[in-house]
C-alpha positions in Angstrom: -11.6 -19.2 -3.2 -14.9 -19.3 -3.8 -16.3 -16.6 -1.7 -13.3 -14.6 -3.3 -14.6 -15.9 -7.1 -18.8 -14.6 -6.2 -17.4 -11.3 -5.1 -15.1 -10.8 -8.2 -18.1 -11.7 -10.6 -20.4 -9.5 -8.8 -18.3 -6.5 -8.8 -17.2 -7.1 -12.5 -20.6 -7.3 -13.7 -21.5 -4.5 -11.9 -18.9 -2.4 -13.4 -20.0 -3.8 -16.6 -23.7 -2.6 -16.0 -22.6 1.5 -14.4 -20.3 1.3 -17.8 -23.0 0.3 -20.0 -25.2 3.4 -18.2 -23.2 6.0 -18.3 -20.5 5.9 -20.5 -17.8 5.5 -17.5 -16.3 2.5 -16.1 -15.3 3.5 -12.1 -13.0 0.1 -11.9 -9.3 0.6 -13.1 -8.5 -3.0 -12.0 -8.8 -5.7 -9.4 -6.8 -7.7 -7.1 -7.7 -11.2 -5.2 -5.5 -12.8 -2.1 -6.3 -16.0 -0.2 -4.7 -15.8 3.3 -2.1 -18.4 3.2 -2.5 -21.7 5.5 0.3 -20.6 8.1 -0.9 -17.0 8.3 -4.1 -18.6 9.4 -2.6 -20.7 11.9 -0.4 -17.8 13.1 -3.3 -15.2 13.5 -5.4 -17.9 15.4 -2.5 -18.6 17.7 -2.2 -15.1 18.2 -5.0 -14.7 19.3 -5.5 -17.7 21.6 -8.2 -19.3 19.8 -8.0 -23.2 18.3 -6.7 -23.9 15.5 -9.8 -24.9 13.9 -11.5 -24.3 10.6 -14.5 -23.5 12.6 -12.5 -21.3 14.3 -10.7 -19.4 11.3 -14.4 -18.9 9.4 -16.5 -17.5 12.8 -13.0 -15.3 13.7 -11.2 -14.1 11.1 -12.7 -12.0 8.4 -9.7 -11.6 6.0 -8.7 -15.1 4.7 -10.5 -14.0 1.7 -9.6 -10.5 0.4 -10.5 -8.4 -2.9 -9.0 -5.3 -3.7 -10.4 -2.9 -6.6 -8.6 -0.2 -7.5 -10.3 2.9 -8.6 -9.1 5.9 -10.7 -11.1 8.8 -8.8 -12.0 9.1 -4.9 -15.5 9.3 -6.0 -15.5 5.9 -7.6 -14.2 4.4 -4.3 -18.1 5.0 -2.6 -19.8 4.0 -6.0 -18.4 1.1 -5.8 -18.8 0.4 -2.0 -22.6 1.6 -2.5 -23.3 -0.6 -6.0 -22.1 -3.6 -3.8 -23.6 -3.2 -0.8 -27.2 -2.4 -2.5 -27.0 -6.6 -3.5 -29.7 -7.8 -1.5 -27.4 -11.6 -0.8 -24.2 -9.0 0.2 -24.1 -8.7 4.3 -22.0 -5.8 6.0 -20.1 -6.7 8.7 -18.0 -4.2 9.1 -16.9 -0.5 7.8 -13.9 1.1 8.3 -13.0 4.3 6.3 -9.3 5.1 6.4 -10.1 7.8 3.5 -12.0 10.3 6.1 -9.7 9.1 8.8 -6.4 7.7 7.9 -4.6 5.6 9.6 -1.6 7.8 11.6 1.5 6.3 9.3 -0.7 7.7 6.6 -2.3 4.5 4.8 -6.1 5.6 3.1 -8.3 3.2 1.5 -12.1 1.7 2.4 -11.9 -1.4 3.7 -15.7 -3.6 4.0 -16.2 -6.8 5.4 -19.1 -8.3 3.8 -20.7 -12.1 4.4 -22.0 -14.2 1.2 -23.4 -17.1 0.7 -21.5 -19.8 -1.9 -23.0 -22.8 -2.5 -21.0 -26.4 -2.4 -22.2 -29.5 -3.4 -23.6 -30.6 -0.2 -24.0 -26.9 1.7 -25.0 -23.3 1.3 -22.0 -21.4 3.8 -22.4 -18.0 4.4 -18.6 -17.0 3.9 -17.0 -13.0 5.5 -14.7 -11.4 2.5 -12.9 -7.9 3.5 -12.6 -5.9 0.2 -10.5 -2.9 0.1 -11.4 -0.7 -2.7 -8.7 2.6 -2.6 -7.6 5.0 -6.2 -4.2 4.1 -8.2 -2.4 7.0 -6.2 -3.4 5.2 -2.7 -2.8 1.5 -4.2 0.9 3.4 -5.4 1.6 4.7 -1.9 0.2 1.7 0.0 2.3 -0.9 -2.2 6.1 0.6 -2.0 5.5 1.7 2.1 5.0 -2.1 2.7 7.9 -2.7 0.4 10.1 -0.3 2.2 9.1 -1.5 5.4 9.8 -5.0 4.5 13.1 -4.2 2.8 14.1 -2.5 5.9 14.1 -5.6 8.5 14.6 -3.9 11.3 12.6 -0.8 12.5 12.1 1.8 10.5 14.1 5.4 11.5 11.4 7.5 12.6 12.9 10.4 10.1 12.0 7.7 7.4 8.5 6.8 8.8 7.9 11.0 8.5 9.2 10.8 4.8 6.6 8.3 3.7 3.5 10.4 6.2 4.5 12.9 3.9 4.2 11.3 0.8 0.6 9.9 1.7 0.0 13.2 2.1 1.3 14.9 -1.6 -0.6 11.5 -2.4 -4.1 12.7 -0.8 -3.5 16.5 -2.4 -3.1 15.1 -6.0 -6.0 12.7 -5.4 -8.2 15.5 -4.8 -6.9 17.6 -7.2 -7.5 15.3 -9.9 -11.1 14.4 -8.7 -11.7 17.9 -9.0 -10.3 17.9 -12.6 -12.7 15.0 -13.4 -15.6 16.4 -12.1 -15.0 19.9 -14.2 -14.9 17.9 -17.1 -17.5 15.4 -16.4 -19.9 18.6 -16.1 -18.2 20.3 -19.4 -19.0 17.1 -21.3 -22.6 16.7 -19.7 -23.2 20.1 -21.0 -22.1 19.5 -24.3 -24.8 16.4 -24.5 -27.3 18.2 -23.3 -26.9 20.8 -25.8 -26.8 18.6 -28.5 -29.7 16.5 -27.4 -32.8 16.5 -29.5 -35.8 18.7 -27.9 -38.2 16.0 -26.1 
């Protein structure tokens, strides 16, 4: 919980800081989740190691997970950059399932990153995987593991094409609405430009 609490602050007051500096926050919202107790035991067992909280911190790098959720692909690597420039922020881990999704279809940037939190008696340097994806792949991502969960038993494979398709339509309007913003990002920067004072 606390390693999940540092990252939220320092991403919120980082999207406090781009807003303040140009007009433009890149955050729509954000998400926390603490790995439940048996999930932990259940991954450990799975993969032969003691079930240990020793175990669970030096082998598992998702019991604490943040999830930001961006309107445009472009905010998805500001964000990942802004938070990754900290100088107490350690990467572990990149793995970009934007530039190479995942074959069911699934896109989003997932980092695991190390920080240190500070108890009463320690400094512990703590992993947290943040997944930072736009609205449309939060949207896809969220009813898939809804429909797949509903389902109980395996999924038809006609079904599993439906929802490939889907991500796809999903990554087409993502695009095509990045390319929207960026035509009237430039529009409005050239209005300001014009209208700024001679230096």
């Amino acid at each position: 919980r606390a390693a999940i609490k540092q990252v939220r602050i320092k991403i919120e007051i980082l999207s406090e800081d781009f807003a303040v500096r140009h007009d433009y926050n890149p955050i729509h919202h954000m998400q926390t989740r603490l790995k439940s107790l048996q999930s932990i035991v259940e991954k450990l067992q799975r993969k032969q190691l003691p079930v240990t909280m020793d175990a669970a911190i030096s082998f598992l790098t998702d019991i604490a997970g943040v999830r930001v959720i961006c309107s445009y692909l472009d905010d998805i690597y500001t964000v990942a950059r802004l938070l990754l420039q900290q100088d107490d922020v350690r990467l572990i881990r990149t793995r970009d399932y934007i530039r190479e999704p995942k074959e069911n279809g699934y896109r989003s940037l997932h980092l695991v990153i190390e920080i240190p939190i500070f108890l009463s008696e320690q400094r512990l340097l703590m992993p947290v995987e943040v997944q930072i994806r736009t609205i449309a792949m939060d949207f896809w991502a969220s009813l898939e593991h809804q429909l797949k969960y509903k389902a109980a038993t395996q999924v038809p494979d006609d079904v599993r094409e439906e929802l490939y398709q889907c991500a796809i339509a999903i990554a087409d309007i993502d695009e095509r609405m990045q390319n929207i913003c960026r035509k009237l990002r430039g529009q409005c920067e050239g209005e300001k430009d014009s209208t700024s004072p001679a230096t």
